[in-house]
Backbone as a chain_set.jsonl record, in Angstrom:
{"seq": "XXXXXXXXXXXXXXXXXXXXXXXXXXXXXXXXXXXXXXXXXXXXXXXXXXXXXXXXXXXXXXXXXXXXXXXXXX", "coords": {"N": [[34.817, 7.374, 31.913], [34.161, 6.462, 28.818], [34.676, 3.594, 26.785], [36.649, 2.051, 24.031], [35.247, 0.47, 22.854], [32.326, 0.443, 23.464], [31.645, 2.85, 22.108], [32.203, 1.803, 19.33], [30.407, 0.493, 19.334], [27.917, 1.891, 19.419], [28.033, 3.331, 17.509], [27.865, 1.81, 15.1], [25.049, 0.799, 16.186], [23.33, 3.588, 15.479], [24.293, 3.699, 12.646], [23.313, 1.212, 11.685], [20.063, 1.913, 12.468], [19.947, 4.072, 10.818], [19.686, 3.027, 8.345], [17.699, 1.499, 8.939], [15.638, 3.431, 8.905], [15.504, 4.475, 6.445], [15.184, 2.315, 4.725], [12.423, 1.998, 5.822], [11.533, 3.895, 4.26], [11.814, 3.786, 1.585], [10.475, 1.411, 1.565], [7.629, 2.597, 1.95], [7.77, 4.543, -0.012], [8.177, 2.487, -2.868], [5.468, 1.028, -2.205], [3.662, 3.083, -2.68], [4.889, 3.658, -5.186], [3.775, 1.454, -7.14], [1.24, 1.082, -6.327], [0.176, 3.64, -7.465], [1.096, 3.009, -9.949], [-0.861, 0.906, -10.487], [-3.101, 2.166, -10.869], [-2.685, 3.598, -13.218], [-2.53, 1.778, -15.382], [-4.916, 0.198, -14.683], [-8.812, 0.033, -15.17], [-10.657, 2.818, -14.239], [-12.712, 2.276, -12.529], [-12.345, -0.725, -11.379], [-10.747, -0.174, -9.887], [-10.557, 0.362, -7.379], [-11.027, -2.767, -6.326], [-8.467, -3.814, -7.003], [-6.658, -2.423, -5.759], [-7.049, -3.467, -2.783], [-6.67, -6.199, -2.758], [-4.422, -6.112, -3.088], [-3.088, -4.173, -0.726], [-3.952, -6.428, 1.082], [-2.734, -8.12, 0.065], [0.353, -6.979, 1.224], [-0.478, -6.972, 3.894], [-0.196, -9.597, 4.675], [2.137, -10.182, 3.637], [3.388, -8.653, 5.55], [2.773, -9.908, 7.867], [3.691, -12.34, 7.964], [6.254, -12.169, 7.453], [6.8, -10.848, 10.337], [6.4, -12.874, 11.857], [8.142, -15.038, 11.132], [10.23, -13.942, 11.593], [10.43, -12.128, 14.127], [9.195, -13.355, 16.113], [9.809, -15.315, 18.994], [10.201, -18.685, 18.021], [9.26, -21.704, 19.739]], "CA": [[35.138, 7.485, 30.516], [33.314, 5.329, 27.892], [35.837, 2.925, 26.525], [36.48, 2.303, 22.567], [34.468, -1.036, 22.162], [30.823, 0.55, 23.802], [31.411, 3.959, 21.093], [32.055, 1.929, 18.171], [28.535, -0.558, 19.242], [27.116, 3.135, 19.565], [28.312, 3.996, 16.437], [26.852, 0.653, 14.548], [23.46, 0.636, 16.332], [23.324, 4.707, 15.079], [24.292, 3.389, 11.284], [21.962, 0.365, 11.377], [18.895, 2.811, 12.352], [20.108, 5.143, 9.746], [19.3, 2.384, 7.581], [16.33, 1.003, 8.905], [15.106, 4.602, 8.401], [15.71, 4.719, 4.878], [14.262, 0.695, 4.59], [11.144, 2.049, 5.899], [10.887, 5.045, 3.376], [11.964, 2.868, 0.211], [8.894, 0.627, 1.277], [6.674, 3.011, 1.437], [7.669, 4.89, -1.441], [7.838, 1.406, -2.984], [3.959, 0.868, -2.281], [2.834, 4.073, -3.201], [4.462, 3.932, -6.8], [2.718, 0.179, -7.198], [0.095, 1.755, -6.183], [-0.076, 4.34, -8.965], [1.496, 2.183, -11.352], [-2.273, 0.216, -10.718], [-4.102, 3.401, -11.694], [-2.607, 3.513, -14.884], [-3.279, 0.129, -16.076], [-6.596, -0.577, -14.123], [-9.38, 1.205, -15.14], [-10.77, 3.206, -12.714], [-14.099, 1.526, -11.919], [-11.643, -1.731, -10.506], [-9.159, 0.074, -9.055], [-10.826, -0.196, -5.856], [-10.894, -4.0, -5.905], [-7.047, -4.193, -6.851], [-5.985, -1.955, -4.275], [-8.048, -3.369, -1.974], [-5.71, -6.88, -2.886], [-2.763, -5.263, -3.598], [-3.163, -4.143, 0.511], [-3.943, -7.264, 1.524], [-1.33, -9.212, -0.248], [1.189, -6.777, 1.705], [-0.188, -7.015, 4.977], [-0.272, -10.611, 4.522], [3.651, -10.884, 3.246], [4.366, -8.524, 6.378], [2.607, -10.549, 9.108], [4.903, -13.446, 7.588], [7.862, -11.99, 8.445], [6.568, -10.266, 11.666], [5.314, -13.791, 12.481], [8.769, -15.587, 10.831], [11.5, -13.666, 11.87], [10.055, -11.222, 15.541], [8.422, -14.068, 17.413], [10.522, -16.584, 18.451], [9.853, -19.922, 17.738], [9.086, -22.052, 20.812]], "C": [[34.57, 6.271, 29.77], [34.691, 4.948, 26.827], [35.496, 2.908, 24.847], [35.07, 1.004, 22.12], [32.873, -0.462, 22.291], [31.118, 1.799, 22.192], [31.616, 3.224, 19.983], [30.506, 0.61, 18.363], [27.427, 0.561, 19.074], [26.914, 3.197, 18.041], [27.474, 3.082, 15.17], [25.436, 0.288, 14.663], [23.156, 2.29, 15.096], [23.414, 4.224, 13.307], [22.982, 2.287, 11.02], [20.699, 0.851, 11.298], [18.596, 3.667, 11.62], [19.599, 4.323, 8.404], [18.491, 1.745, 7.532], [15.363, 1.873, 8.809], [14.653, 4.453, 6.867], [15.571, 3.288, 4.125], [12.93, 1.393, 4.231], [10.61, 3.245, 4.727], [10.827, 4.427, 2.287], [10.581, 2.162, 0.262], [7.95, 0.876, 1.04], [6.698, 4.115, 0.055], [7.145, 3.565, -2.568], [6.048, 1.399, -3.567], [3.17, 1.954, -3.212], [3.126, 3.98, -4.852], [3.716, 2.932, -7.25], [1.931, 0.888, -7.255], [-0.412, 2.282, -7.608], [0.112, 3.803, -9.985], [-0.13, 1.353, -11.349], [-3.749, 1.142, -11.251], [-4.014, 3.584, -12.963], [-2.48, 2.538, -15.182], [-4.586, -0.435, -15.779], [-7.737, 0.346, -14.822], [-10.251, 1.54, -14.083], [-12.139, 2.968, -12.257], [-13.462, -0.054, -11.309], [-10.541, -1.117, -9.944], [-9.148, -0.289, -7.499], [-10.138, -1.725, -5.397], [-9.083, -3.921, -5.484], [-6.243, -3.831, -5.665], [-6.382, -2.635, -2.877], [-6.689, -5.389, -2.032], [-4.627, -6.208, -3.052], [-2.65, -4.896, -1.921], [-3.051, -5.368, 1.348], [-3.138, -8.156, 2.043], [-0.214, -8.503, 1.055], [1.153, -7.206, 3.359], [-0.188, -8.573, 5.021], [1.249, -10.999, 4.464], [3.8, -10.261, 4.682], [3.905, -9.537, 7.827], [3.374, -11.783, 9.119], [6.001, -13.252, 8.294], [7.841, -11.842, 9.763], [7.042, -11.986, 12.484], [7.551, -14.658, 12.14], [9.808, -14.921, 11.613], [11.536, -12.661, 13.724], [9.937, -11.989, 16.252], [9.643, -15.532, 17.491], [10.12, -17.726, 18.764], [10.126, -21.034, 19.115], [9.441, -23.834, 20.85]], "O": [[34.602, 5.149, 30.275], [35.456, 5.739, 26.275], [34.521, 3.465, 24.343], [34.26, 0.944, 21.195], [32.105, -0.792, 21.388], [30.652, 1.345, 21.147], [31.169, 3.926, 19.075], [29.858, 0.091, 17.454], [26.284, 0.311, 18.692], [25.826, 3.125, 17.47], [26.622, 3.593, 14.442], [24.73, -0.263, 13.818], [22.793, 2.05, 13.944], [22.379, 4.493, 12.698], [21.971, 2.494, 10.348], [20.009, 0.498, 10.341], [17.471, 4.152, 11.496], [19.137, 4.969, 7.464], [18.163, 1.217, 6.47], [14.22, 1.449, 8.64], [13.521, 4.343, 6.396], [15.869, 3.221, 2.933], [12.387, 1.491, 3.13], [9.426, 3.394, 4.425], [9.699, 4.407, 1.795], [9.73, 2.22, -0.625], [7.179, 0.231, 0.331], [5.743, 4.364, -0.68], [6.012, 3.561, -3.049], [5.545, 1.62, -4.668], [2.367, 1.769, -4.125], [2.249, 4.116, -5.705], [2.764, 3.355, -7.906], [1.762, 1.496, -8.312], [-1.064, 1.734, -8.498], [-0.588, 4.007, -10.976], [-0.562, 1.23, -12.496], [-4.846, 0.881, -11.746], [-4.948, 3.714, -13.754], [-1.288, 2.792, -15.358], [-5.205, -1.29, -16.413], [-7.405, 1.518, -14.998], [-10.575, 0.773, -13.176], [-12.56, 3.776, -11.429], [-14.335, -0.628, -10.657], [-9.507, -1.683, -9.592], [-8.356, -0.846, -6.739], [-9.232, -1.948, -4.593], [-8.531, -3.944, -4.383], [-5.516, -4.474, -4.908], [-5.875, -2.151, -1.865], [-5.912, -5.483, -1.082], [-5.373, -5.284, -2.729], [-1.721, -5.627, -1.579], [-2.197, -5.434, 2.233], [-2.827, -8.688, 3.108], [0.136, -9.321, 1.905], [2.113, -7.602, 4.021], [-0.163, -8.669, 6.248], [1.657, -11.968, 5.105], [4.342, -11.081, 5.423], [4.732, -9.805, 8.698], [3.709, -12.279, 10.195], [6.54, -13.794, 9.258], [8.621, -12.476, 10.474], [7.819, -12.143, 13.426], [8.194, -14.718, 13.188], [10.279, -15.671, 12.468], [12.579, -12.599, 14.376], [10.468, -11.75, 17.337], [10.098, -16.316, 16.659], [9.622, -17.858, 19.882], [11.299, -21.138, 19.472], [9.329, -24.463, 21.902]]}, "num_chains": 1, "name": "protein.A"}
């Protein structure tokens, strides 16, 4: 029989993932309206460039964190 303390760590990992789900969709929704929001203000002979920064910048903030908060510090 699985005791009360392992079903409610079950129950907390299960909510936390429910919410790192719905992290990861916000972000990329997120991006994508940026995104568009740079179509209508850029005109569309630089849009390239911007996006092209506008990408950058992100993978740049996420290798930060990756790099700040995943790896641990030795």
């Amino acid at each position: 029989m699985v005791n009360r303390e392992k079903i409610e760590d079950y129950f907390y990992l299960g909510i936390f993932l429910i919410a790192m789900l719905f992290a990861v969709l916000a972000t990329f929704k997120l991006y994508y309206s940026i995104d568009m929001l740079i179509g209508n203000f850029i005109d569309y002979r630089y849009k390239p460039i911007y996006d092209g920064l506008f990408a950058l910048s992100v993978l740049a903030i996420s290798i930060y964190f990756i790099k700040a908060r995943l790896i641990k510090k030795e």
